[in-house]
C-alpha positions in Angstrom: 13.0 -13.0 4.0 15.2 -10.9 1.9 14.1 -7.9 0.2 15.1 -5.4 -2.5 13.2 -2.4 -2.6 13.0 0.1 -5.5 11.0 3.5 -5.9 9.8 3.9 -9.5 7.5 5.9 -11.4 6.3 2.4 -13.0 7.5 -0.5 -13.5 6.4 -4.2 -14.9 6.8 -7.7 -15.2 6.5 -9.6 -18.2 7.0 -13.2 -18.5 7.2 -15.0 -22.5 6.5 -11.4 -23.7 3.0 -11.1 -21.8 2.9 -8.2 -18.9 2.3 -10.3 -15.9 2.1 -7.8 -13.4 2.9 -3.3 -13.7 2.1 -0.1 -11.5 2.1 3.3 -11.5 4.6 4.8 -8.8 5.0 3.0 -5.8 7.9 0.4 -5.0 9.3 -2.9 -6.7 10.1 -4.9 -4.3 12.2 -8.6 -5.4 11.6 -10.9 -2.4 13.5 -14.4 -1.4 12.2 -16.6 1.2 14.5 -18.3 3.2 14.1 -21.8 4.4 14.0 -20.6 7.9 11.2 -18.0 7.0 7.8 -18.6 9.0 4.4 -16.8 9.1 6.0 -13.9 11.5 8.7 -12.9 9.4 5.8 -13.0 6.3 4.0 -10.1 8.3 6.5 -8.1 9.9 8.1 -7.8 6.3 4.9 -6.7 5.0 4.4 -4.3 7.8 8.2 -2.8 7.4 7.1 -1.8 3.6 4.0 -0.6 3.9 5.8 1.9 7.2 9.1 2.2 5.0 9.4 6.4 4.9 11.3 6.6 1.6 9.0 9.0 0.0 9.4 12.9 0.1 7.6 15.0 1.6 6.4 18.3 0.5 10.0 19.4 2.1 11.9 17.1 -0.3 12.5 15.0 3.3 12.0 11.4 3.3 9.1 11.5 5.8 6.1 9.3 3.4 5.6 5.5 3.1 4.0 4.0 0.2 0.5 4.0 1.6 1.1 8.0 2.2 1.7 8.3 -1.3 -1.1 6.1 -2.1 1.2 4.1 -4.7 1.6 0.5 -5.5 4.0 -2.6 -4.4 4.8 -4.8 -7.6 6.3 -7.8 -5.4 8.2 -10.4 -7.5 9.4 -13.6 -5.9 13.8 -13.6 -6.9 14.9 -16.6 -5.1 18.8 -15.4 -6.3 19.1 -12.9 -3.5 19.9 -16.0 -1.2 22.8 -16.6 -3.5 25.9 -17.4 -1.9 29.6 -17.1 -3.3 31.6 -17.1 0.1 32.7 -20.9 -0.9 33.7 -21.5 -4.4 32.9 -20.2 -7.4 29.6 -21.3 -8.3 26.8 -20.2 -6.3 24.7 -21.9 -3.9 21.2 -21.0 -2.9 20.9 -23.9 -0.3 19.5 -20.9 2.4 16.6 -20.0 0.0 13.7 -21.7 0.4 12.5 -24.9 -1.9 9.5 -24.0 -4.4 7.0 -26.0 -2.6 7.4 -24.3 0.8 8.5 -20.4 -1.2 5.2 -20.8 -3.5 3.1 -20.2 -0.5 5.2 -18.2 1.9 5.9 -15.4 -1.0 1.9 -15.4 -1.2 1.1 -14.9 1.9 3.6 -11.8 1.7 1.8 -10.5 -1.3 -1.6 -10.6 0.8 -0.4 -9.2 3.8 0.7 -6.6 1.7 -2.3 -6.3 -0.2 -4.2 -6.1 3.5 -2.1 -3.3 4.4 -1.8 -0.7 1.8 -5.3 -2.0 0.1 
């Protein structure tokens, strides 16, 4: 799995003009699943975000994780970050994973998430 994580105050998702998914503050996170992704790499992705210390501390020190903060993950599936343009010109996303085996992979991420910051 591949991962991009943003702090944010808020932030949302809106798909044909409808929000589909928002939060407060907490992290966006765009995720890609690979084709080689299993069930392990599911949870210990899950587990590296909800442990991820990128939130200050009452020192200004980057010493909190999400869950310390009691904020939010807004987890979008972005099969693009498997994007390749070492051959070529055009792109190829052969590494990311097809829809029928991504569907289910990136929701399993969203409830191992969802099991580990509530």
């Amino acid at each position: 799995m591949r991962t991009l994580v943003q702090r944010v105050c808020q932030a949302s998702v809106s798909v044909d003009g409808s929000v589909f998914g928002e939060i407060g503050a907490g992290l966006l996170v765009l995720t890609g699943v690979g084709v080689d992704d299993t069930a392990d790499d599911v949870e210990w992705t899950a587990r590296k975000l909800a442990d991820l210390r990128i939130f200050d501390d009452e020192d200004g020190v980057m010493n909190r994780s999400v869950r310390d903060v009691d904020g939010a993950i807004l987890a979008v599936s972005q099969f693009t970050l498997y994007g390749s343009t070492h051959k070529g010109n055009r792109p190829s996303w052969s590494a990311a994973a097809p829809p029928e085996i991504a569907r289910p992979r990136f929701d399993a991420f969203v409830q191992a998430l969802a099991r580990r910051i509530g």
